[in-house]
N, C-alpha and C positions, 0 to 999 in steps of 0.2 A: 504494500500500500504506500501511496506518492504520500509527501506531502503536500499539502493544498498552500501553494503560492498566493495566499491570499494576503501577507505580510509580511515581509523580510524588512527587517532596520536596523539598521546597526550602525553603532555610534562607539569611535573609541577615542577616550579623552586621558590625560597626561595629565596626573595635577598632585597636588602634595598636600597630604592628609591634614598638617599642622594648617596648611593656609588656606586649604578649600572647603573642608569639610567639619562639620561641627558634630563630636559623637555626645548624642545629650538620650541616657537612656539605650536605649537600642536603636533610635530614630538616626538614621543619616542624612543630613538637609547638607544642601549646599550654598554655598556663598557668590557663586559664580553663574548671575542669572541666566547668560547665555547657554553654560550648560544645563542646566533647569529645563530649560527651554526643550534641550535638543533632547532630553532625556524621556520627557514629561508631556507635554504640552500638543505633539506630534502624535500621541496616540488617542488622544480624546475622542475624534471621531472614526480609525480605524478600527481601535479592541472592541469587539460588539463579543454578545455572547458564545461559550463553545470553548473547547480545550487548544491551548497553544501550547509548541513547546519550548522551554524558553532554553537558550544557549549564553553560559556564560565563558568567555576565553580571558582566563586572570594570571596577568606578569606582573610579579611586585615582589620587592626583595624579602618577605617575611609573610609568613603563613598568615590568611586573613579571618580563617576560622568557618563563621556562619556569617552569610546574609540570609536578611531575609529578605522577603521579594511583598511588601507593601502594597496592597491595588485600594484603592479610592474608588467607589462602584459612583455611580450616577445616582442612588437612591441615599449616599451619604454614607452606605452603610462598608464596612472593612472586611477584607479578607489578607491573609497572610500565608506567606509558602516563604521553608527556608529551605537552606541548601550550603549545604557543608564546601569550602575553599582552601585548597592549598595554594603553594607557591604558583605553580605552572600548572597550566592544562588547562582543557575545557570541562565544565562542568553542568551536566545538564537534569530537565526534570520537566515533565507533565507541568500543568498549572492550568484552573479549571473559573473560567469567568461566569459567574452565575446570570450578567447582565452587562450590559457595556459601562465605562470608567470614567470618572473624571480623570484620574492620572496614576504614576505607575514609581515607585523609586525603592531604593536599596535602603538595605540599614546592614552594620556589620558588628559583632559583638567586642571588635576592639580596633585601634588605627592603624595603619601601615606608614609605611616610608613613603617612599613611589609607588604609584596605582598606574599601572598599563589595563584597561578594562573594556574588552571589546562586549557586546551584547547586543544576540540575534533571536529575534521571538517569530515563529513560525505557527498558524492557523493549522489544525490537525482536523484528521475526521476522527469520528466517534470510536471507530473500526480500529483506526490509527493508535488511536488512544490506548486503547482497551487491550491489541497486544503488547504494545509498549509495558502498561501494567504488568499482565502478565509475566511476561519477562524478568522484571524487576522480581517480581514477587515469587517466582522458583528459584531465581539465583538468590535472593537474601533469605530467603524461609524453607522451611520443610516440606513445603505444597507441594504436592504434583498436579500435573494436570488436570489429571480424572478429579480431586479433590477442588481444584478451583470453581470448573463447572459447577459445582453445587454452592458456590459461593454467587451473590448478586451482586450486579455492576458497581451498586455504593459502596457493597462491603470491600469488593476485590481497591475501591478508590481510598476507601480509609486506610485497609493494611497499607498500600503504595504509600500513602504520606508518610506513615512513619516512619520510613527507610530512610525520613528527611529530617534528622531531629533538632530541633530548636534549643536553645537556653529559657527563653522566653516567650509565656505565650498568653498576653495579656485577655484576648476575646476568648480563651478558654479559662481564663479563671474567671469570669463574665458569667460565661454559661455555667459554670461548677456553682458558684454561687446561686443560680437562680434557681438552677435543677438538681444539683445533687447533693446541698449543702444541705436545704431543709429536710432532709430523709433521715438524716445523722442524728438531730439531736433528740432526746428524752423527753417524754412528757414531763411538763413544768409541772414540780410539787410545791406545794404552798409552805409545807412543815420542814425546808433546810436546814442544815445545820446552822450551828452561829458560829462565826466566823474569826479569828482575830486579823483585819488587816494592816498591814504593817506596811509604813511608807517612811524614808528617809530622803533628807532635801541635805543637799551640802553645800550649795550653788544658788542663788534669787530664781538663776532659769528652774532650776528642780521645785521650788519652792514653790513658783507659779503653776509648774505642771500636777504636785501635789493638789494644787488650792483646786486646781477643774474637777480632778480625778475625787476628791472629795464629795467636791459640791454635784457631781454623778451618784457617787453611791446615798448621797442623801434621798435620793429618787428611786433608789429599789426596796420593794417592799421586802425587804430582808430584819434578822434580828441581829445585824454582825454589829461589830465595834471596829472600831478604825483608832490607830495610834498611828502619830506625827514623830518623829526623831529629827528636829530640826538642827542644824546648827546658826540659825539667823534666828533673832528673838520676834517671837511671833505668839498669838494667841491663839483663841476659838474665834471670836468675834473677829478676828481679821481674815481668818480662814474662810468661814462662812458667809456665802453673800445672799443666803433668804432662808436660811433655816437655821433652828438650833436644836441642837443635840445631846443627848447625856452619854450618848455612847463615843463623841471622840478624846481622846487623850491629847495633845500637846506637849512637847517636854522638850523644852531648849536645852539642848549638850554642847560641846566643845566636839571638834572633829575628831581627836586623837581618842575622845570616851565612847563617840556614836554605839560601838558595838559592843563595848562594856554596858553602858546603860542599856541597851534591849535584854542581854542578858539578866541582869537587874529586874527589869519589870515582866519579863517571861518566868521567870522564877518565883516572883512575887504573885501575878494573876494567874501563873497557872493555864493558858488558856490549850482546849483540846485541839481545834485545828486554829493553825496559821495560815494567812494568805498574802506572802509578799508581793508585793508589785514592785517593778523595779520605775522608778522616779526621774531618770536620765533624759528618758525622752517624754512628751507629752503623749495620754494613753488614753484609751476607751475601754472598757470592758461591755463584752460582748453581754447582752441582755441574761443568757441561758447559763452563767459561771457558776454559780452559784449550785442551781439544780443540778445541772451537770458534775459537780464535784460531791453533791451530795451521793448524789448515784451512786458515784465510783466510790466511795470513802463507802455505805453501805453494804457494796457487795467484795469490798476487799479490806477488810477492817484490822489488815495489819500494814498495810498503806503508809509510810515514814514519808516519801518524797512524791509529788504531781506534777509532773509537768507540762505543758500543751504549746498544741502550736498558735501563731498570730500571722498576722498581717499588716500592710501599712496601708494609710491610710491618704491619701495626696486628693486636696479639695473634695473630700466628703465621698469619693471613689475609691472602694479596696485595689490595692496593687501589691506585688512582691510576696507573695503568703511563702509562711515559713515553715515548710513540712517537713518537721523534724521524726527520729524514728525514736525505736523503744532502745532500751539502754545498751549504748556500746561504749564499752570501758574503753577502749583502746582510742577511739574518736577521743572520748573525755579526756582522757590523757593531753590529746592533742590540742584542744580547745577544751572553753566552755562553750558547749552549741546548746546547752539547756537552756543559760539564760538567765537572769535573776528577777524573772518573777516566775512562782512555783507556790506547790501548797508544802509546808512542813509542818507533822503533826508536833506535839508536845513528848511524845515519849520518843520520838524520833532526837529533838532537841537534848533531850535528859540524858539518852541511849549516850551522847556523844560528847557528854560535859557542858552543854552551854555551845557557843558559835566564837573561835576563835578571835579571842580582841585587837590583836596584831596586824590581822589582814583584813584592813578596815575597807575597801574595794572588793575584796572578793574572796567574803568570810563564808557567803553562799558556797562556792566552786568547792571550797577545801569541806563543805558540809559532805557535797556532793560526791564527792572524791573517797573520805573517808566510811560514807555509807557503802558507795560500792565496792569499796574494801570487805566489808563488814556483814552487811544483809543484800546484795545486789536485787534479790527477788524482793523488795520489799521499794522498791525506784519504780514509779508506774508510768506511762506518759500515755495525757486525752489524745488521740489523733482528732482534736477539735480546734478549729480555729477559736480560743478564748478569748484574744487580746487585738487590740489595731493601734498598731502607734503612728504617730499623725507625723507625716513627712513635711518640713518646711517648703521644702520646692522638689521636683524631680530626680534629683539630681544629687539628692540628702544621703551623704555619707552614712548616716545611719541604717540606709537600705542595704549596707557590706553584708553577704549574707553569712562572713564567716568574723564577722564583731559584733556578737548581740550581747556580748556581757556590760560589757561598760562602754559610756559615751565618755567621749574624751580625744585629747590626742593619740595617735597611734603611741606614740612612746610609753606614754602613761599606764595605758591598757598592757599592755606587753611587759611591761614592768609589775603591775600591780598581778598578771596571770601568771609571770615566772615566778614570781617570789609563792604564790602559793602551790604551783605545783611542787616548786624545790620544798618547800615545809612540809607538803606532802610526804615526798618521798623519804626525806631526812628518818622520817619514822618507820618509812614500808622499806626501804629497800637503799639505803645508803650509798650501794656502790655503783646504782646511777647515775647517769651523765643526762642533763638538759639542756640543749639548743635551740634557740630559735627555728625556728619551721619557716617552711615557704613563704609563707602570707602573715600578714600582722596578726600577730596575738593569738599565734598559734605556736607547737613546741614540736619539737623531736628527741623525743625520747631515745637516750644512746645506751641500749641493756647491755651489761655488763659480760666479756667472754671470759672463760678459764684464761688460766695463765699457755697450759698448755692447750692448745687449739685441738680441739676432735676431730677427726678426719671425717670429710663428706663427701661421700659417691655421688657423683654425677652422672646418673643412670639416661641414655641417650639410644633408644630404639629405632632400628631402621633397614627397611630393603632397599637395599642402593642407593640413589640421591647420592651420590657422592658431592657432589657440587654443596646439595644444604649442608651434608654435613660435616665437610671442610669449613665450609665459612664460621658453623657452629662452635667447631673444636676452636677454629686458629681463634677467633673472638672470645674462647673463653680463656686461653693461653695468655690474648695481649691483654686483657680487658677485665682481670682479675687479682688484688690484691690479697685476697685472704691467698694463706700459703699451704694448707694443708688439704688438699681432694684430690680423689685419684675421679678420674673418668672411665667411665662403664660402656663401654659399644656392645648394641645386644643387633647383632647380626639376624634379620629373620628373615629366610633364602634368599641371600641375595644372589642372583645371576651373573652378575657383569664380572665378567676377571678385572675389570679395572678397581673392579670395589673390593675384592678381596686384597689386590694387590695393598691398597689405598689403606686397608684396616693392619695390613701384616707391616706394611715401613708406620703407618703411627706406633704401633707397640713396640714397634724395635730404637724409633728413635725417642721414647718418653717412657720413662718405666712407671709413671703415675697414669699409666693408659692399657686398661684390659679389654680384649676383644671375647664377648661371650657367642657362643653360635644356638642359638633355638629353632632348629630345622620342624617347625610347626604352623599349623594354617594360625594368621593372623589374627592376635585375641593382645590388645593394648593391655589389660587387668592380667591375664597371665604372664605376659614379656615382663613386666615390671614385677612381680611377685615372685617368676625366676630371677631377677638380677639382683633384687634386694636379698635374696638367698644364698649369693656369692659376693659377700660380699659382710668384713664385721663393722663396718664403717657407722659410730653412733648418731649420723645427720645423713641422710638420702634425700637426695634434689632428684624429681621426675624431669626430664627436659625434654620436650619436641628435639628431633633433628632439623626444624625450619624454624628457629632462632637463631639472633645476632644478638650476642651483648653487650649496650653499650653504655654502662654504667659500672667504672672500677671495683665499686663497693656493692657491687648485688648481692655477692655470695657473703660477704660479711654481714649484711643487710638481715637477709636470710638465715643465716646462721642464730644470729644476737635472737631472733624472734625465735626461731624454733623451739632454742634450748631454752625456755620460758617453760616452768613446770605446769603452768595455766593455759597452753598456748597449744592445737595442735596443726593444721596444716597452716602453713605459710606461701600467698602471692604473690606476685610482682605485677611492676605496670608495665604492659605489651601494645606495641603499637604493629598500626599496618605499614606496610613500605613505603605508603605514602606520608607518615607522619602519623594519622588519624587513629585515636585511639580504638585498641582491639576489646582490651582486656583489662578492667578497673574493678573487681570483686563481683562475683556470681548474684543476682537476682534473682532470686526460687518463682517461681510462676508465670515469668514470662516466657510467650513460646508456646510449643509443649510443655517445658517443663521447667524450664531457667534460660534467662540471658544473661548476658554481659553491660554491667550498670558502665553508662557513656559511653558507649559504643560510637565510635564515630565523632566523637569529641574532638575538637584539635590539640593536637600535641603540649601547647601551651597554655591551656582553657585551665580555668580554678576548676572548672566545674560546681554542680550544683552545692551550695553551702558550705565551698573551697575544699569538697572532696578529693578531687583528685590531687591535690598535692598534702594530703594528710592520712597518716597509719588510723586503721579503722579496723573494725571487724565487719566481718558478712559469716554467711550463711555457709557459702563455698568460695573458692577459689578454683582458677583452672588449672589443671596437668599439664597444660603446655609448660610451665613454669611450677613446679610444686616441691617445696624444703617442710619435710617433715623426721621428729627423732624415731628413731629406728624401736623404740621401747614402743612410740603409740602406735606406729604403724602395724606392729606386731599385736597392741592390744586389741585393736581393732579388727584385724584378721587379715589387712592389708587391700588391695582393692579387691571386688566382685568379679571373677573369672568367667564362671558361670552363665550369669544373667545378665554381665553388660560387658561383654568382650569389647565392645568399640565405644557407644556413646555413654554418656552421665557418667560412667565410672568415677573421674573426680570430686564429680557433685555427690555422687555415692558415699567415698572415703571421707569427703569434708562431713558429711552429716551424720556419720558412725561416731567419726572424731567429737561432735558438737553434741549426742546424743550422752557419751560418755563424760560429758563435764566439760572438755574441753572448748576454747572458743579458739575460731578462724579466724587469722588476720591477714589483711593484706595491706602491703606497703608502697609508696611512690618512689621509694630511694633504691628498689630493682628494677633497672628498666631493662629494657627485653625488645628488637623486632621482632615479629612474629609473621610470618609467609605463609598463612592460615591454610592448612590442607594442599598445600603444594605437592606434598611428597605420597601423600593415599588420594587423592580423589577425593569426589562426591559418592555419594549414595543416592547412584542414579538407577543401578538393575535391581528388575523385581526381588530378586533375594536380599541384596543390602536395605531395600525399603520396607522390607518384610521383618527383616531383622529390628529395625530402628523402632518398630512400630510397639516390636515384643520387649523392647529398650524399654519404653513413652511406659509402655502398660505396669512393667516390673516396678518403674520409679515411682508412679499414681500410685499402687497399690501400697509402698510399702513408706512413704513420705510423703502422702497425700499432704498433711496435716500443716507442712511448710509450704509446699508448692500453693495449697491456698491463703496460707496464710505466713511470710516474710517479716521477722519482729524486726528486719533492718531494713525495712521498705514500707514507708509509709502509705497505708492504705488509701489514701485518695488521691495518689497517682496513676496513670491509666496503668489497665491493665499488661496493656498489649506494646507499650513504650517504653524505652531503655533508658531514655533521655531525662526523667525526672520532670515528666508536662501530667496536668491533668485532663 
């Protein structure tokens, strides 16, 4: 099928991101009307309804990440398509005009140097369209054919889009709200708990956002009490601007006392639940807080810590929601991404001596810290938007989505977060090291190795590919500082004399390199269950033969995490050849059965709530890259031979491992290429899809319980999206 010559345009402009272009939000406007012009203005009367395909051809010295592709319809109303940009090449995608446009422009989720930016939009038919789809949709998913047919033209068009993932996607938090937010919450009960709310001002600004946040809860029919911690002298009557009340406290402190004194009046009233708001920024609480927290405190009545998610609030229009997951130690480590506003009971406060007076910025964090030290199960978090804090302009630093603990300058925050995680650890684990992390106000934690280093097998399966796994071996040779691993070749028939040859000069020229031969039909969970068997080595890294490592400290990365007595499979971050991320921690239910959280992300992206450049837990981790000790692998029984010879196997062993106590981490400081299925194929003949199916069934039956339900994936992200959109 042609394409329909009904539009070809194309415009390529040269201009400099600093002087042309203004990144305000994800919106890119430009400054230079004539290009406006040529960009915009031209299509008004040709884009009429119907599928185009849009071609973008991008030369610029630095990965651009995501645009999105903006339409302006005639009826006022938006629609939005993005589309993932590297350095070079063209890059293309369907785009579906529901009506004709007022106009048409880019946004990109960060600035370039030089922009070289050709773009060609081409009128397609329906027919056009729909295999184009197609296509897309068996090369990126497990579809076959015969299964698509029983899929409808919209469906086959929604899966397509998400092949395109966004950072941002304002008109669908529009529709979440409107439709699937009201289904979430509890019938309102009139008989809630009483509350203790606790607010502290250190600053006029806090002090003003205290005074709103007040004179709100004087409007809910609630029985809570509210306490002031100010340090600027202040009353009731200056607080209050049309009510009065016997349930607020007031109490002028000095700053150095603020957390001495709560401690003080917590101990003195006694009160059963707390409910901090944090005062930094100016807030709302959401109508339903209250009932909703009843609920929960109700039917979990050993409940110490609450946490929920929020959103911001810019000209009386929610934007930015912050969907946070249920407790991952190893993120906290990294951040605080909970936050400082939270519910904390009183026996929770007692359990823990009072709330440390030292760490007067982030005596919360070290609560939180020390809790999950101590009762982890006993840390809950609403998947409910509770809170909306109100953004001064767009553009409001406070929207950083990996600085919610304190407002301030970067330094400040990053200081007052170091100091309580180092206080932390001083008592858990001494011979810790703390670094600043990627992004502000976040840490990397540096776990401590023996003195003498444990040897680790680098177990590397393969029939032939000599090519991958040349580049694999020499890139772990150049590209590797820890000094102790021998490498594992697990030969499974290979053919080609050149690859025999190729395995007999590696072991003759590196005596830290063993060739195993497993003359057996192909079974991924059996290869590796033979090599871990030869082998007494107390750390085993799984590694694809279509990796390149190019991160000196991966395997020390790897190592420091494994040997964690809390800790069982360990990840790396994998990219595809183009840059774009592969592999960023296993998401259980998407798919069949689990995807890949940011998939397609670029290289350089924080990602969603500056995930990707911070140690985290998940659920699983993938085998293409996998450091786990040799005691759990063993307790575990090692992977599933049996029942998943080819796929889920890792998702398998990460969830033995995770059922056994242990929790999965994966890291950003392994980085990894990844040449995704280069070296086996698809599973494209009726035996291997036959196979995959009996894979899909084994997983459902025997992990149903994660695969629908992800405690490191927050529930009101879509289902069917890698990308962290609702």
């Amino acid at each position: 099928m042609k394409i329909l010559s009904w539009l070809n345009y194309k415009i390529t402009p040269q201009v400099r991101a600093a002087a042309s272009f203004n990144f305000v939000d994800t919106e890119l406007t430009t400054r230079q009307p004539t290009i406006y012009q040529l960009l915009f203005s031209s299509f008004e009367k040709s884009l009429l309804y119907g599928f185009y395909f849009f071609e973008l051809d991008a030369k610029c010295e630095c990965s651009l990440g995501y645009y999105k592709i903006h339409i302006q319809l005639k009826s006022d109303k938006s629609v939005y398509y993005s589309l993932p940009v590297v350095r070079k090449g063209k890059h293309k995608r369907l785009i579906w005009l529901p009506e004709s446009i007022q106009e048409i422009f880019l946004s990109s989720d960060k600035p370039s140097k030089t922009i070289d930016v050709s773009i060609t939009i081409n009128k397609v038919s329906q027919n056009f369209a729909r295999k184009k789809i197609q296509q897309k949709i068996i090369k990126k998913s497990e579809y076959s054919n015969d299964e698509l047919k029983e899929l409808s033209f919209e469906e086959c068009w929604e899966l397509y889009d998400t092949f395109f993932p966004t950072h941002k996607n304002q008109s669908n938090y529009i529709q979440w709200i409107r439709f699937k937010e009201p289904k979430l919450w509890f019938p309102v009960i009139s008989d809630t708990l009483e509350f203790q709310i606790i607010l502290m001002a250190r600053t006029p600004s806090q002090l003003r956002n205290c005074k709103q946040l007040i004179n709100q809860l004087m409007h809910f029919e609630t029985k809570n009490k509210v306490l002031l911690l100010s340090t600027i002298a202040c009353d009731k009557k200056s607080i209050l601007n049309e009510h009065t009340s016997e349930t607020l406290d007031v109490i002028t402190v000095s700053v150095d006392k603020i957390v001495y004194r709560l401690n003080i009046f917590l101990s003195v009233n006694k009160p059963s639940h707390c409910l901090f708001i944090d005062s930094t920024q100016a807030c709302t609480l959401s109508p339903y807080i209250f009932s909703e927290l009843t609920h929960y405190i109700k039917q979990q009545s050993n409940c110490e810590i609450i946490y929920f998610d929020e959103d911001r609030l810019y000209k009386e229009q929610r934007v930015h929601p912050i969907f946070k997951q249920n407790l991952n130690i190893d993120l906290l480590y990294s951040q605080n991404y909970i936050g400082n506003s939270c519910y904390i009971s009183y026996s929770s406060f007692v359990k823990q001596c009072g709330f440390d007076p030292v760490l007067q910025d982030s005596f919360l964090y070290h609560h939180y810290l020390k809790t999950s030290q101590q009762s982890p199960h006993n840390i809950a978090h609403i998947s409910k938007i509770l809170l909306h804090r109100v953004l001064r302009d767009k553009t409001d630093s406070t929207a950083s989505t990996y600085s919610l603990s304190y407002e301030g300058p970067i330094e400040l925050q990053h200081f007052s977060s170091l100091q309580c995680i180092t206080q932390f650890f001083k008592t858990v684990n001494p011979s810790v090291t703390i670094n600043a992390g990627m992004l502000p106000n976040t840490h990397h934690i540096i776990w401590p190795l023996p003195h003498n280093l444990p040897k680790v097998a680098i177990i590397i399966p393969t029939k032939d590919s000599i090519d991958l796994v040349k580049t694999a071996v020499d890139s772990i040779f150049a590209n590797t500082t820890y000094t102790n691993y021998e490498i594992i070749i697990v030969n499974n028939n290979s053919e080609k004399a050149s690859s025999l040859e190729y395995f007999e000069r590696l072991v003759s020229q590196h005596t830290n390199v063993t060739c195993l031969d497993y003359p057996y039909p192909f079974n991924y969970s059996a290869i590796n269950n033979f090599a871990a068997k030869h082998t007494s080595a107390p750390v085993l890294v799984f590694l694809n033969n279509d990796v390149k490592v190019i991160s000196a400290n991966w395997l020390t990365e790897l190592v420091r995490q494994a040997l964690r007595e809390d800790i069982g499979c360990v990840g790396a971050k994998l990219y595809y050849e183009n840059g774009l991320i592969q592999h960023a921690g296993v998401i259980m239910g998407l798919g069949h059965v689990a995807g890949h959280s940011h998939r397609f992300f670029d290289q350089d992206s924080d990602g969603y709530l500056g995930r990707l450049k911070q140690v985290q837990n998940y659920l699983a981790v993938t085998g293409a890259c996998l450091a786990i000790r040799r005691s759990v692998f063993e307790e575990i029984d090692g992977f599933e031979a049996e029942k998943l010879p080819v796929a889920y196997n890792d998702v398998d062993l990460c969830l033995k491992s995770f059922k056994k106590g242990y929790r999965n981490v994966w890291t950003p400081y392994a980085e990894l290429y990844h040449y995704e299925s280069l070296s086996r194929g698809k599973d494209t003949t009726p035996e291997k899809k036959a196979r995959f199916l009996k894979e899909v069934e084994y997983m459902h039956h025997k992990w149903d319980t994660y695969i629908k339900s992800d405690p490191y994936h927050n529930p009101n992200f879509a289902a069917n999206k890698e990308n962290f959109t609702v």
